[in-house]
C-alpha positions, 0 to 999 in steps of 0.5 A, a space after each residue: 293624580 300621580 306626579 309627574 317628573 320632567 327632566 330638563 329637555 332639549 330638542 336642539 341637536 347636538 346641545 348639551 347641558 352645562 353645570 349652569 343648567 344643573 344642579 348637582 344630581 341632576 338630569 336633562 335630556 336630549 331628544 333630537 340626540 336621544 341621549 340623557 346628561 347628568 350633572 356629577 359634582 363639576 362634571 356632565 355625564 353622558 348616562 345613556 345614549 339611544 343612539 349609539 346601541 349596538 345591532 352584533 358585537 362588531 360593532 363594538 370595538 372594546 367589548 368586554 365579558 361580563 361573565 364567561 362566554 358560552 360558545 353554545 356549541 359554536 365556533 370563534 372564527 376569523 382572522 386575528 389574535 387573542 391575548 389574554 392574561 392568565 391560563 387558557 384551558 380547553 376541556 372536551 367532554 368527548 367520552 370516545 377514543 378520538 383526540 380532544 381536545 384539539 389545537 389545528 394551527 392551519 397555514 393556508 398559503 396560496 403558493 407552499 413551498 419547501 421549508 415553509 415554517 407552519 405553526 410556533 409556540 413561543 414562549 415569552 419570559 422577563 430578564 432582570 431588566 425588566 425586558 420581554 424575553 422570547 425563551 422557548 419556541 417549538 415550530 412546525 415546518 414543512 421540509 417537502 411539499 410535493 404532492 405525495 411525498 410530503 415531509 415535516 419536522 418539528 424544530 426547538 429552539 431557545 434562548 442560548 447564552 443570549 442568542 436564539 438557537 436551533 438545539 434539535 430536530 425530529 424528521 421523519 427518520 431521526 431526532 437530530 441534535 444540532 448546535 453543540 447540543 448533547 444528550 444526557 440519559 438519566 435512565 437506560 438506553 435501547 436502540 436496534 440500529 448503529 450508533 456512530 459517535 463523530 462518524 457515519 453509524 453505517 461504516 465500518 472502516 477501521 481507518 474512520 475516526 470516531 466510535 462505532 457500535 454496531 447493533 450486532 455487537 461491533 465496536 470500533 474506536 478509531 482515533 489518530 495519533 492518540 490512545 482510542 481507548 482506555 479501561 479503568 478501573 480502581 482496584 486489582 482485578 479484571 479489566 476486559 472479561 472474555 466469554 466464549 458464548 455463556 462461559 467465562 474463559 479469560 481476562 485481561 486484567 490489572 495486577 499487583 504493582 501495576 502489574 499486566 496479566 493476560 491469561 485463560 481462567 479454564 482450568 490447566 490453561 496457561 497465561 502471562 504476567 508482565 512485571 517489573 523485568 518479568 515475564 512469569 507464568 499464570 495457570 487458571 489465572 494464577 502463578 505457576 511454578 514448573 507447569 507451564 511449557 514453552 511451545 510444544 512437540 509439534 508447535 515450537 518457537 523459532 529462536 530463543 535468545 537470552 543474555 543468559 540462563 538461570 540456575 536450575 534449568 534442567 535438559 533431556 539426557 543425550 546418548 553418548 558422542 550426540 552431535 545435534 543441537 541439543 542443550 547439554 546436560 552437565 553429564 553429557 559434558 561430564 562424560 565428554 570431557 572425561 572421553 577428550 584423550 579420544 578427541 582429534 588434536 589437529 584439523 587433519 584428524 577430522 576427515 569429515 570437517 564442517 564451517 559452523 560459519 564465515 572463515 576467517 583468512 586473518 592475513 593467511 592463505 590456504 595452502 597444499 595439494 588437492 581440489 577445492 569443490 564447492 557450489 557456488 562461486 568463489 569471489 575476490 576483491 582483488 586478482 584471481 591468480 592460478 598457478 594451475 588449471 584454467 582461467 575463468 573471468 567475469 566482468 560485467 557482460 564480459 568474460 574471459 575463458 580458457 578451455 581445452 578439448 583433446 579428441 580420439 580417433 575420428 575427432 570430436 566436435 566441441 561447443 565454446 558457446 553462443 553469441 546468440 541465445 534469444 531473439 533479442 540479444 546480440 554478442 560476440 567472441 573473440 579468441 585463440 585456438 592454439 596447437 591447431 593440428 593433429 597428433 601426426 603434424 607437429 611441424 604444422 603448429 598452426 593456430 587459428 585467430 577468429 572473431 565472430 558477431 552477430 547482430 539481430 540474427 546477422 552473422 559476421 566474422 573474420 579469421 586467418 590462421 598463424 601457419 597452416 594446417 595441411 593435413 587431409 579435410 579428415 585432419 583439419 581443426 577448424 571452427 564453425 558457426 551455426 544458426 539454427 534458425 529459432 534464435 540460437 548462435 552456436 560456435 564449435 571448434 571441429 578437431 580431426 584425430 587425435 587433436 588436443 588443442 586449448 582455446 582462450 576467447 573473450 565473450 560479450 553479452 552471450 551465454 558463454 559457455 553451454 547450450 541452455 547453460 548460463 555463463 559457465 566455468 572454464 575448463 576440459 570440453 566434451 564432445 558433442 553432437 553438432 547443433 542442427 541449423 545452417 553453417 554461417 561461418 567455417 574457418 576451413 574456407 577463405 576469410 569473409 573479411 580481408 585481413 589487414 596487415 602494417 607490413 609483413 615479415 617472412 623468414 622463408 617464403 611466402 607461399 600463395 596468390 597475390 590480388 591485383 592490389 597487392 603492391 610491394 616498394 620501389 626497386 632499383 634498377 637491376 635489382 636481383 634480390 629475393 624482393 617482390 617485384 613491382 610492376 614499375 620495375 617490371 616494365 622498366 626492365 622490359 623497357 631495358 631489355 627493348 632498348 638492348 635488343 635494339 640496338 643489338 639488331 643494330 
């Protein structure tokens, strides 16, 4: 019969032996429990309990692997996170073309919104202090979630002088480096846009600081107050090549002893060199001696101006007596000087003298007989003094002018001026007509005393005449003003046959003298034909403006009618003088005579 071991029991639940009950190694069993204890030097074991199995591994809450895992084609799902200790590798054996393996980071939010951040990799490091440090992060995110239209970006950042920083950004339309970040290219770069470098890459305004490079070949470099550009290089030689499509055709390049050079490199072709005090030729890019000219036959320079002209410059000969602005050759001079016995001793020898410039008066006059005709006008600071001809004088919108105006047989009509000449304007003119008579009444020696205005278009005037002129109405001299209706003033002095007459009159803002003239000269009027318009005002009618006067003086009679208002002093009583009788003296000798006759009858 085999032997039969029976370990300590217990059916009591919950009872569990002591190291009294056991001895070392060993075992009771609990079968209300159905778990089984031994005894391990002081201590009681649990070594197996029935119990407590597990039915899935949910049900235990610090499960640990054995040995790998086999997925067995299945999936870890659910809700969580893995941490684990050492290298995570997914291996797909998938032999297609498609992407395996895969990581999905899925975000299922209930409400999505603009600028949700979705998925993040960290990457998480020790410092010195033994602290846990967040170095690295890339991060998933969804900048526009509208049906449609959706967009994403993937954003960097990391760890920067102890902050978390965002360094870049890749959207859908560029790779945007933010935060100060730089770019560093350790090999070429190639891009088939606009690069703009503290500036919209799109513009092209000059006045926009930054650097544009135009993916056409344009180039801008934009900055204020300072130099934009520099171009270095440690040698002589050429700073900025020029190209006209595959050819070489020129530099600008750095010369011996900081030298400057600016030229063409095709052959014959000129350039500079800018030195110390010099400015000196190139050819092809070299020094030139004598074969570079400056300007041309039908491209020449304005003005050269030089302190002075060094030795050995030669010109074209000139023939003999040449008088342009040719440079001299010494021949000519040679061959001019040796002529001088030929030459004018004085001024007055040369009949055809001209001013190379402003003459100098130095405190002397210009004297003699004879006219002086230029165009233009001749101005002073000081008084215009004629001691023969006529006056002419501008001041302002004011003038003073002297005329004179002889007519033939059947008299002439002369224009003075306008006191009116547009629309717009108002003047006036006041003046003299002296030796108003024909040749036949010099006893007459009339003169005629006129002021004429006009404003908006409105003639007025007033005149009287200094003694008269009692010739036929053929004779008469007279003025007249015309309107012609389309903003034009004119005044005409009329003389009758054989009447020589010279007038001086004071203009205001009018065209002084000439129909379409502007201000014009004193001096001999010809006659003309009279403007076409209405006659406003005519010096051989009465006045349109009585003419006041202090008191009169008369050597001999005074001829015409009297007004009614016309009074006169006080007289005493039988007065018999040549004295204007008033109506109070009148009437007071009637009054006498009344009384005498009275008592006559008497």
């Amino acid at each position: 019969m085999a032997n039969v071991i029976k370990p300590k029991r217990s059916s009591t639940s919950s009872s569990a032996p002591t190291t009294s009950d056991l001895a070392d190694g060993e075992i009771a069993v609990n079968t209300a429990d159905q778990k089984i204890y031994m005894r391990a030097g002081s201590n009681i074991v649990t070594v197996g309990n029935a119990g407590s199995g597990i039915d899935n591994v949910v049900e235990d809450t610090t499960p640990q692997l054995g040995g790998n895992l086999d997925l067995n084609s299945n999936n870890i799902t659910g809700t969580g996170d893995i941490s684990t200790t050492g290298s995570f590798t997914l291996t797909s054996t998938d032999a297609g073309s498609s992407a395996a393996p895969e990581i999905d980071l899925v975000r299922n939010s209930s409400s999505p919104a603009d600028s949700d951040y979705l998925g993040q990799i960290k990457f998480t490091g020790e410092n010195d202090a033994d602290q846990s440090v967040l170095y690295a992060k890339i991060t998933g995110k969804a900048s526009d979630v509208s049906d449609g239209t959706e967009d994403g970006l993937i954003e960097y950042a990391v760890k920067k002088a102890g902050s978390n920083t965002i360094v870049a950004r890749l959207t859908g339309s560029a790779l945007k480096l933010i935060n100060s970040t730089g770019l560093e290219v350790a090999g070429d770069t190639e891009t088939t846009g606009n690069i703009g470098v503290g500036r919209d890459p799109t513009s092209t305004s000059l006045d926009t600081v930054g650097v544009h490079l135009d993916s056409d070949g344009l180039a801008i470099f934009s900055r204020n107050l300072t130099t934009p550009m520099y171009v270095r290089r440690s040698n002589d030689g050429e700073l900025i090549a020029l190209r006209r499509a595959s050819t070489n055709i020129g530099a600008i390049s750095a010369g011996s002893t900081n030298n400057v050079q600016i030229y063409s490199s095709a052959a014959d072709h000129s350039g500079l060199e800018f030195g110390t005090h010099t400015i000196q030729p190139l050819e092809a890019g070299s020094a030139s001696n004598g074969t570079i000219d400056l300007g041309g036959s039908s491209a020449k320079f304005k003005d050269i101006y030089a302190a002075s002209l060094a030795d050995g410059i030669t010109a074209t000969t000139q023939s003999s007596n040449d008088n342009s602005t040719k440079v001299a050759t010494t021949a000519f001079v040679t061959t001019a000087v040796s002529g001088a016995s030929s030459g004018i001793s004085n001024v007055v020898e040369d009949t055809t003298p001209q001013l190379g410039g402003d003459l100098d008066m130095n405190n002397s006059g210009i004297t003699g007989t004879g006219e002086i005709n230029i165009t233009g006008q001749v101005k002073s600071t000081g008084n215009h003094v004629a001691t023969s001809g006529l006056a002419n004088f501008t001041a302002g919108n004011s003038g003073y002018r002297q005329y004179a105006a002889a007519a033939g047989s059947g008299g002439g009509n002369f224009l003075l001026g306008k006191i009116q000449h547009n629309s717009s304007s108002d003047g006036g003119v006041s003046g003299v007509v002296h030796f108003a008579y024909d040749y036949g009444t010099t006893t007459d020696n009339a003169n005629i005393h006129f002021t004429f205005a006009q404003r908006s278009g409105s003639v007025r005037g007033h005149w009287w005449y200094e003694n008269t002129d009692d010739d036929a109405g053929s004779d008469n001299v007279k003025l007249q003003v015309i309107n012609d209706g389309s903003g034009g003033v004119y005044v005409w002095v009329i003389l009758g046959d054989f009447a020589t007459c010279s007038v001086e009159c004071w203009w205001r803002s009018t065209n002084m003298v000439g129909k379409n003239s502007g201000a014009g000269i004193a001096g001999s009027l010809s006659s003309e034909t009279v403007t076409s318009g209405t006659t406003a005002l005519d010096t051989s009618n009465d006045p349109t403006a009585e003419m006041h006067i202090g008191k009169l003086y008369s050597h001999s009679t005074i001829h015409g009618t009297l007004n009614s208002d016309v009074v006169a002093t006080t007289q005493s009583t039988n007065d018999n003088s040549t004295k204007v009788a008033t109506t109070a003296y009148v009437k007071q000798e009637i009054d006498a005579l009344k009384a005498l006759l009275y008592a006559y009858e008497q």
